[in-house]
C-alpha positions as CSV (number, residue, x, y, z in Angstrom):
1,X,-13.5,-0.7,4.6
2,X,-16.8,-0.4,6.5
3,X,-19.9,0.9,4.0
4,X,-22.8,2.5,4.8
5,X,-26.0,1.1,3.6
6,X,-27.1,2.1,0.3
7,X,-29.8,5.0,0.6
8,X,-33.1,3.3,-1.0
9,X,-35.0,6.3,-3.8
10,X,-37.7,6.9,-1.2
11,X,-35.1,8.0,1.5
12,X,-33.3,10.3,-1.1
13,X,-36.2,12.0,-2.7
14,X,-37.9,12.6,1.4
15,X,-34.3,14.5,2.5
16,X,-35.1,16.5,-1.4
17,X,-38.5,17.3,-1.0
18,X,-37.7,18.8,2.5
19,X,-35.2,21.1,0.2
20,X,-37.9,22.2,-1.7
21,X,-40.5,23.0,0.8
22,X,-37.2,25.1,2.2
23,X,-37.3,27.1,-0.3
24,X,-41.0,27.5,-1.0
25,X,-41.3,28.9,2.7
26,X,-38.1,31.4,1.8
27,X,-39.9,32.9,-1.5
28,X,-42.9,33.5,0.8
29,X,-41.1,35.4,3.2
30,X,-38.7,37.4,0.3
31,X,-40.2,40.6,1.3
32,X,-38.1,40.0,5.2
33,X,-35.3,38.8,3.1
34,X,-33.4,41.6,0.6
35,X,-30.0,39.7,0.2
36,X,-29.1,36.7,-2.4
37,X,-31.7,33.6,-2.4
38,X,-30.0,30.9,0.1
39,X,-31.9,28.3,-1.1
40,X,-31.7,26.6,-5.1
41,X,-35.3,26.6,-7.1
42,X,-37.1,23.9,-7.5
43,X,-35.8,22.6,-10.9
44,X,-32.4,21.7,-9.2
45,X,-33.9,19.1,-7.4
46,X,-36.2,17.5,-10.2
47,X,-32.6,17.3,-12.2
48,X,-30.7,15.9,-9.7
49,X,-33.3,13.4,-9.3
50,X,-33.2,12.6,-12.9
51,X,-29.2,12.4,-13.1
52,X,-29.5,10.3,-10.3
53,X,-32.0,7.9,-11.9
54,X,-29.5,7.7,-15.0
55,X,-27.0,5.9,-12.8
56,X,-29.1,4.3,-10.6
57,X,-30.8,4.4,-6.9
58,X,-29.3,1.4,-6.1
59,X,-26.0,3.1,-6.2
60,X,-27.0,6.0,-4.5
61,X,-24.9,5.5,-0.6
62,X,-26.2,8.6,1.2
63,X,-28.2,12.3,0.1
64,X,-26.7,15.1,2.5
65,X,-26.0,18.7,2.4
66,X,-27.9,21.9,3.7
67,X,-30.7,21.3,0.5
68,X,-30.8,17.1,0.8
69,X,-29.3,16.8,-2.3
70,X,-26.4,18.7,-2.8
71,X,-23.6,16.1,-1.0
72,X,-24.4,12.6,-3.1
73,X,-22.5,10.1,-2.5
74,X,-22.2,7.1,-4.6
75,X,-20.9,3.7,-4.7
76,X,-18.5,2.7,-7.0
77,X,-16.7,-0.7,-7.8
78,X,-13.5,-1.1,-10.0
79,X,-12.3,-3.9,-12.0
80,X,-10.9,-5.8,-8.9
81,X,-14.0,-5.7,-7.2
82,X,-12.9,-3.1,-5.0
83,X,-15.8,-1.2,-3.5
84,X,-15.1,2.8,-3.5
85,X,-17.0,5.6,-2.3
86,X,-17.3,8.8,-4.4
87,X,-19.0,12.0,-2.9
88,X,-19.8,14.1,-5.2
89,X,-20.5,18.1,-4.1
90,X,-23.0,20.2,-6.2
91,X,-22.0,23.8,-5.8
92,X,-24.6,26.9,-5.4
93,X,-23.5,27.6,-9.0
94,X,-24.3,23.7,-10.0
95,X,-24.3,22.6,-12.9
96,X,-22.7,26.2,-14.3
97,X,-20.1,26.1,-12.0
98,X,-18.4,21.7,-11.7
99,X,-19.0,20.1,-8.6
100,X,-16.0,18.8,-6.2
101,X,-15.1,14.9,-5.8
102,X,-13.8,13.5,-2.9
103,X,-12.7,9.5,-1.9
104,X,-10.2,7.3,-0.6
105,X,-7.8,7.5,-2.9
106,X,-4.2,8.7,-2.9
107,X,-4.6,11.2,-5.3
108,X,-7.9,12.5,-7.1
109,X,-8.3,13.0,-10.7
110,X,-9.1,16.4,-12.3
111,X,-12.6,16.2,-13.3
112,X,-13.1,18.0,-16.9
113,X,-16.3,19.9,-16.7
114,X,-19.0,21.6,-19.6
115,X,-22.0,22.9,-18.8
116,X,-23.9,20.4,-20.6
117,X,-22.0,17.1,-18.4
118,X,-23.7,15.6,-16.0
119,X,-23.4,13.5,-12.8
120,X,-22.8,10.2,-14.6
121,X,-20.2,11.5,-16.4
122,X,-17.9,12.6,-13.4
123,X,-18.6,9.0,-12.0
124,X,-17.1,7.6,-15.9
125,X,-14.5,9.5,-15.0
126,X,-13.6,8.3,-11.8
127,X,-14.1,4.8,-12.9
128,X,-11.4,5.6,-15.4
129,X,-8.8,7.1,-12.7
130,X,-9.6,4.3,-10.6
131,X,-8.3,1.8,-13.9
132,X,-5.0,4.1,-13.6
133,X,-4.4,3.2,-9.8
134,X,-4.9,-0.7,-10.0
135,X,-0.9,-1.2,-10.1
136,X,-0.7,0.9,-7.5
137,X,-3.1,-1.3,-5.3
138,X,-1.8,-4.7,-6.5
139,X,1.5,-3.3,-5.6
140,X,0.4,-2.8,-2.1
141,X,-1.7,-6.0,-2.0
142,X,1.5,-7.5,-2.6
143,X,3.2,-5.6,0.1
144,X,0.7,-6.7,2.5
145,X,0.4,-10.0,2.0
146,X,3.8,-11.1,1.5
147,X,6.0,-8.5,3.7
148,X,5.9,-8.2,7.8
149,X,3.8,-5.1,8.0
150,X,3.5,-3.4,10.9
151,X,1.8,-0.1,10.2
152,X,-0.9,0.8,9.4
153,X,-2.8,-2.2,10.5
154,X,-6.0,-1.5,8.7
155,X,-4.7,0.2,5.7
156,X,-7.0,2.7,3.5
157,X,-6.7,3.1,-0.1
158,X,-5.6,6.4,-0.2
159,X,-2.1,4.9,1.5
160,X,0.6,4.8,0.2
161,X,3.2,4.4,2.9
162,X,4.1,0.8,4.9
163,X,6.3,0.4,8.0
164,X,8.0,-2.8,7.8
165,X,9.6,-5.4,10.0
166,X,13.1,-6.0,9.3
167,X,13.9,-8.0,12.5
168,X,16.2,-7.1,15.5
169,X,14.0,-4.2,16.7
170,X,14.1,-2.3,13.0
171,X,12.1,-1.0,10.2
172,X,11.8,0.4,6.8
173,X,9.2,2.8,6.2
174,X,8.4,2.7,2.2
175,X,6.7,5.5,0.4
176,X,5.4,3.7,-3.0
177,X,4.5,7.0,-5.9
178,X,1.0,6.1,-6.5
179,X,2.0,7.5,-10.4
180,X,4.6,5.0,-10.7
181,X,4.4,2.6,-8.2
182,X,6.8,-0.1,-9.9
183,X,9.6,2.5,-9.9
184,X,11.9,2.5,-7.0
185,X,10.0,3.8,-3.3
186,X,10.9,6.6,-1.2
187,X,12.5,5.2,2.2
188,X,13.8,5.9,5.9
189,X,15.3,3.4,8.3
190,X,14.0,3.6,11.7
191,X,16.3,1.7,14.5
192,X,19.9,1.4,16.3
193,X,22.4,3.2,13.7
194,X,24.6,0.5,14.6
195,X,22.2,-2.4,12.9
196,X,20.7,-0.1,10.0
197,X,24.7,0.9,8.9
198,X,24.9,-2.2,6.4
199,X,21.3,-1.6,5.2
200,X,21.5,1.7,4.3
201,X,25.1,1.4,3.0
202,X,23.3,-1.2,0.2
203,X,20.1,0.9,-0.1
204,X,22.8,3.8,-1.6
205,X,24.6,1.2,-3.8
206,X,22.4,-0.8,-4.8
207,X,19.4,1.6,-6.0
208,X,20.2,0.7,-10.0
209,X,19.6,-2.8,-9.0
210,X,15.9,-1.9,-9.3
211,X,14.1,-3.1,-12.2
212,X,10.5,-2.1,-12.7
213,X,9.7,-5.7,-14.8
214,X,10.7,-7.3,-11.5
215,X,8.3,-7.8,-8.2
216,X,8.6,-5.0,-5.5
217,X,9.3,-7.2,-2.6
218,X,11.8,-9.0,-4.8
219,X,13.1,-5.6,-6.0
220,X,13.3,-5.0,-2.4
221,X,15.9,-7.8,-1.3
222,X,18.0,-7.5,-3.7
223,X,18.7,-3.7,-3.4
224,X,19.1,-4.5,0.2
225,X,20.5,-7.4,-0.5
226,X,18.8,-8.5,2.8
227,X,16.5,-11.4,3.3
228,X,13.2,-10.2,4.2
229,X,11.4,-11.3,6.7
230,X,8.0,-12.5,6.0
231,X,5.1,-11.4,8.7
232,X,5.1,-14.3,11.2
233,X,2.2,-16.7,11.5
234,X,0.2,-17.1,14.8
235,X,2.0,-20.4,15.6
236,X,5.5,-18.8,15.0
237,X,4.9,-16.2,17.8
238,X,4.4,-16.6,21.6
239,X,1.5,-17.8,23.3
240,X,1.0,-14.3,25.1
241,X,1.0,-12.8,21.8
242,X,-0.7,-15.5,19.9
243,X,-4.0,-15.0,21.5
244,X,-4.3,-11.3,20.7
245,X,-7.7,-10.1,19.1
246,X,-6.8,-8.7,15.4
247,X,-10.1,-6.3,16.5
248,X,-9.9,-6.1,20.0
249,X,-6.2,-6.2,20.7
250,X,-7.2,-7.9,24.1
251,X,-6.2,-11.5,24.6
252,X,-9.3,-12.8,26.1
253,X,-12.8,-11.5,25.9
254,X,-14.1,-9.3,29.1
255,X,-16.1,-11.5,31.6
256,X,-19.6,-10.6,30.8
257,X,-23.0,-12.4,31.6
258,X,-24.1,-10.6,28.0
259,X,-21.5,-12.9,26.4
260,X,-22.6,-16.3,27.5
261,X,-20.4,-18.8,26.9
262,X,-18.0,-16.8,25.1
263,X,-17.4,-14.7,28.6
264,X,-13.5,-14.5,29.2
265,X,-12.9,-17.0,26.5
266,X,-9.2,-16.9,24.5
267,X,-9.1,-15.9,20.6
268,X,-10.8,-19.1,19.1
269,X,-10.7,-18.1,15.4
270,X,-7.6,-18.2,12.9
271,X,-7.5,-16.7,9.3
272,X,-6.5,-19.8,7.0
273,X,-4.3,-17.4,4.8
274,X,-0.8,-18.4,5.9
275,X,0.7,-15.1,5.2
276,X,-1.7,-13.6,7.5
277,X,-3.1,-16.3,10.2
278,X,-4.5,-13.5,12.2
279,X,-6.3,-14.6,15.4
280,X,-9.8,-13.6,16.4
281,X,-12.3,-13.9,18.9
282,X,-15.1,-15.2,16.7
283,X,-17.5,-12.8,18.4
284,X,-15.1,-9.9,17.5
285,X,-15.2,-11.1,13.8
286,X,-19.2,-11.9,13.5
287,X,-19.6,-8.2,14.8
288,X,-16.8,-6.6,12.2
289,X,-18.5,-8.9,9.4
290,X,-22.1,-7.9,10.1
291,X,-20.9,-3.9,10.0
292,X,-19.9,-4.4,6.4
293,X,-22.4,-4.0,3.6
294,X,-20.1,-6.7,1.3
295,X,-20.6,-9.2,3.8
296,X,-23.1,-12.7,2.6
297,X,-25.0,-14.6,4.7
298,X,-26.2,-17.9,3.8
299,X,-28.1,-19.7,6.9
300,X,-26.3,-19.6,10.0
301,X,-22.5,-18.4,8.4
302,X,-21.7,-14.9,7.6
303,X,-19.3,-14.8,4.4
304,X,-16.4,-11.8,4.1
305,X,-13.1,-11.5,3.8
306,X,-9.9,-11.1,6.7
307,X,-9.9,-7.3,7.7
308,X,-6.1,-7.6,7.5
309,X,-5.5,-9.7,4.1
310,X,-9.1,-9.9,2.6
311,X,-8.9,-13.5,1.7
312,X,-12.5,-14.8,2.8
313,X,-13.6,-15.8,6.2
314,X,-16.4,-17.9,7.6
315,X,-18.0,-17.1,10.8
316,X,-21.5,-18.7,12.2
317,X,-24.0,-16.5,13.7
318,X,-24.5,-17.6,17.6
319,X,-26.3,-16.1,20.5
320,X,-24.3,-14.3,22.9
């Protein structure tokens, strides 16, 4: 998931202090001005500053809203090393009335609010809901990484659906309950009626089979009682297919003086995880790894991880 830069204390307190000298300029024109004050007094912004300082600048992603402050967003990781954004929305009414929370996740928790909390503690919180969801996401993990997924190709971690390859021109489409993602999945067969009959004649009589304690994709085949079909590596598919961009989509690279040698050149990098063994164009990938803010450079290589499996990738950094 691509991450914006994080917002250094200098650039946070200049889009503030603009919100102060807003409001300065609006108390000295009150007198044109009978209705409500649209602007917060200065105090707002020297406690938002200190909350912020609690938690710390270096976490701070972006400072937005009509005021500078008011729309924070911050960055949070979870246990996994998963790397969340949390925006965080401080109402007119702030901090009598709670702020609103929003982020990629499938479902939000409900933050509990006094007028004495503060900013750090609706991040604790969060940090907390985020522990709930982690076998939600190592459920999916597993989905992706051992199942032929087919959509979405860049999943989200708000998602909670998969399409999956069963062969012969059909597929599954699996709703996993974020709440109780080990229990058995919602599901709808797309295909021919005429290949899915035995499928979804076992999916009806088999559902007890499911057992919590056991892996999903293994839960999976036996309620089926189907043998799934694992995604298929770039030297299982056809050379047409094999050289297609997993960013691009485009099986060679456009001819292009700006390119240099790499003009109209074939996919030339493969991820080495063989449940994945995506092909790239390694200009393609040095570009996706230099957008994200995760991504380590040590000399001439830039260090991330595979945008469809995560498991790391090595790419040098070349001229064009």
């Amino acid at each position: 998931m691509e991450l914006p830069a994080t917002l250094s204390g200098a650039a946070a307190r200049s889009q503030a202090r603009a919100g102060e000298e807003a409001y300065t300029d609006a108390r000295q024109d009150a007198h044109m001005d009978t209705g409500p004050p649209r602007h917060r007094p200065p105090a707002f912004y020297s406690s938002v500053f200190a909350q912020i300082e609690e938690i710390g600048w270096e976490r701070l992603v972006s400072a937005a809203g009509d005021d500078g402050v008011s729309c924070l967003t911050f960055r949070v990781v979870d246990e996994q090393g998963r790397i969340h954004l949390l925006e965080i929305t401080l109402p007119m009414g702030y901090p009598a009335s709670p702020p609103s929370i929003s982020a990629e996740v499938p479902y939000l928790p409900k933050i509990q609010w006094s007028k004495s909390s503060r900013v750090k503690d609706v991040i604790c919180q969060f940090q907390e809901h985020l522990k709930i969801l982690q076998e939600f996401w190592s459920t999916m993990d597993e989905i992706d990484k051992v199942l032929w997924v087919v959509d979405p190709t860049k999943p989200t971690y708000a998602m909670s659906h998969r399409r999956l390859s069963l062969g012969d021109d059909c597929c599954i489409l699996l709703h996993v309950d974020p709440r109780k993602p080990s229990s058995l999945p919602e599901c709808r067969f797309l295909g021919a009626d005429g290949k899915l009959d035995r499928l979804i004649m076992n999916w009806r009589k088999n559902r007890k089979r499911w057992d919590a304690k056991k892996k999903f994709h293994e839960n999976l085949a036996s309620v089926l009682d189907f043998a799934l079909p694992a995604r298929p590596s770039v030297s299982s598919v056809k050379d047409d297919e094999q050289a297609d961009c997993g960013i691009c989509y485009a099986k060679h690279l456009p001819v292009d003086d700006e390119l240099g040698a790499h003009s109209g050149c074939a996919t030339d990098y493969t991820c080495e995880n063989p449940s994945c063994s995506r092909a790239f164009h390694s200009v393609c990938l040095r570009d996706w790894l230099r957008s994200i803010t995760t991504t380590r450079q040590s000399f001439d290589v830039l260090f991330g991880n595979c945008p469809y499996c995560s498991d790391p990738v090595a790419v040098k950094v070349t001229d064009r």
